[in-house]
C-alpha positions as CSV (number, residue, x, y, z in Angstrom):
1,X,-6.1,-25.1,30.1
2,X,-3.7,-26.9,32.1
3,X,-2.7,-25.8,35.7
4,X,-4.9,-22.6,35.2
5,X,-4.7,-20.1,38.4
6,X,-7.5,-17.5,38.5
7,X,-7.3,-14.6,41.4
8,X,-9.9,-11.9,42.2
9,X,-8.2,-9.6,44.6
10,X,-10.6,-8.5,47.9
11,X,-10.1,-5.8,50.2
12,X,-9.5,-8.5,52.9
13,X,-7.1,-11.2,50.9
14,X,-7.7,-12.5,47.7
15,X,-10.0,-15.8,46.0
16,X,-8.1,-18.2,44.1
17,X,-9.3,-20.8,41.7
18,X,-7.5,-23.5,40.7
19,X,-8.1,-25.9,38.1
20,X,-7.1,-27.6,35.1
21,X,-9.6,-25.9,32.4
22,X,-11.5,-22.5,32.4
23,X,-13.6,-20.8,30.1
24,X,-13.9,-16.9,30.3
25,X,-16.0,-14.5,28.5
26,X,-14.1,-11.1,28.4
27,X,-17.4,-9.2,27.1
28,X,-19.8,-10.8,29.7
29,X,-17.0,-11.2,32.3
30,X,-17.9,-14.5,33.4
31,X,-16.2,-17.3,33.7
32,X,-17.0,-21.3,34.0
33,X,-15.3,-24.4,34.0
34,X,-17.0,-28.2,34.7
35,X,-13.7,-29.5,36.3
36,X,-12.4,-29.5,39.3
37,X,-11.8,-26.3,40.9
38,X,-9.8,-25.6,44.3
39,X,-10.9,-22.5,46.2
40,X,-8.6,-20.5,48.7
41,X,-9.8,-17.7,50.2
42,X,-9.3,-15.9,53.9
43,X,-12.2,-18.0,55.3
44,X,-12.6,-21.1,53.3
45,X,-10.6,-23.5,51.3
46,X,-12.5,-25.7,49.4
47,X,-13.1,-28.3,46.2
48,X,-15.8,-27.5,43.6
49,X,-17.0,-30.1,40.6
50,X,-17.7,-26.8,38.5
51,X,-17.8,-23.4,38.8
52,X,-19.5,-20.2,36.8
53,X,-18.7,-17.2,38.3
54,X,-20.3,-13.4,37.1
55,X,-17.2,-11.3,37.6
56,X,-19.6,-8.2,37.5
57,X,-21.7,-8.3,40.5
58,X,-19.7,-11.0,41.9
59,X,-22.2,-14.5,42.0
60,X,-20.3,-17.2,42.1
61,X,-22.0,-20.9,41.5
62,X,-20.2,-24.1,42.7
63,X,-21.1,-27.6,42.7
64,X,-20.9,-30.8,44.8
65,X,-18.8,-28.3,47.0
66,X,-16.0,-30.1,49.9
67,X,-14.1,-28.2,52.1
68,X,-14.3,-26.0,55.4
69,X,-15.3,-23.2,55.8
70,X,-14.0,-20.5,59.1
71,X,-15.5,-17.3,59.5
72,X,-13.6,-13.8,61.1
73,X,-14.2,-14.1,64.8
């Protein structure tokens, strides 16, 4: 809890997600959290009211998302 900093490394950059409180599940290898969340990544920055994310096929779930989004030309 607190500034909490999450980062899943990519072959093109890495996804970062910040937020103030996140809940992980080291045997399922997801992860949730119904605050906040800040999202960097090479084509997007954005601001999620929630996240669950499945670290092992790699679905992520955001809500009410805000941001922009700029794909590789």
């Amino acid at each position: 809890s607190e500034n909490v900093l999450a980062t899943k490394l990519m072959q093109n950059g890495q996804l970062q997600f910040k937020t103030t409180a996140l809940t992980a599940y080291p045997k399922t290898r997801e992860i949730e959290t119904d605050q906040t969340v800040d999202v960097a990544s090479p084509q997007a920055n954005f601001v999620s009211q929630g996240l669950k994310a499945n670290l092992n096929d790699g679905q992520y779930e955001f809500f009410n998302i805000r941001g922009k989004y700029e794909p590789n030309s």
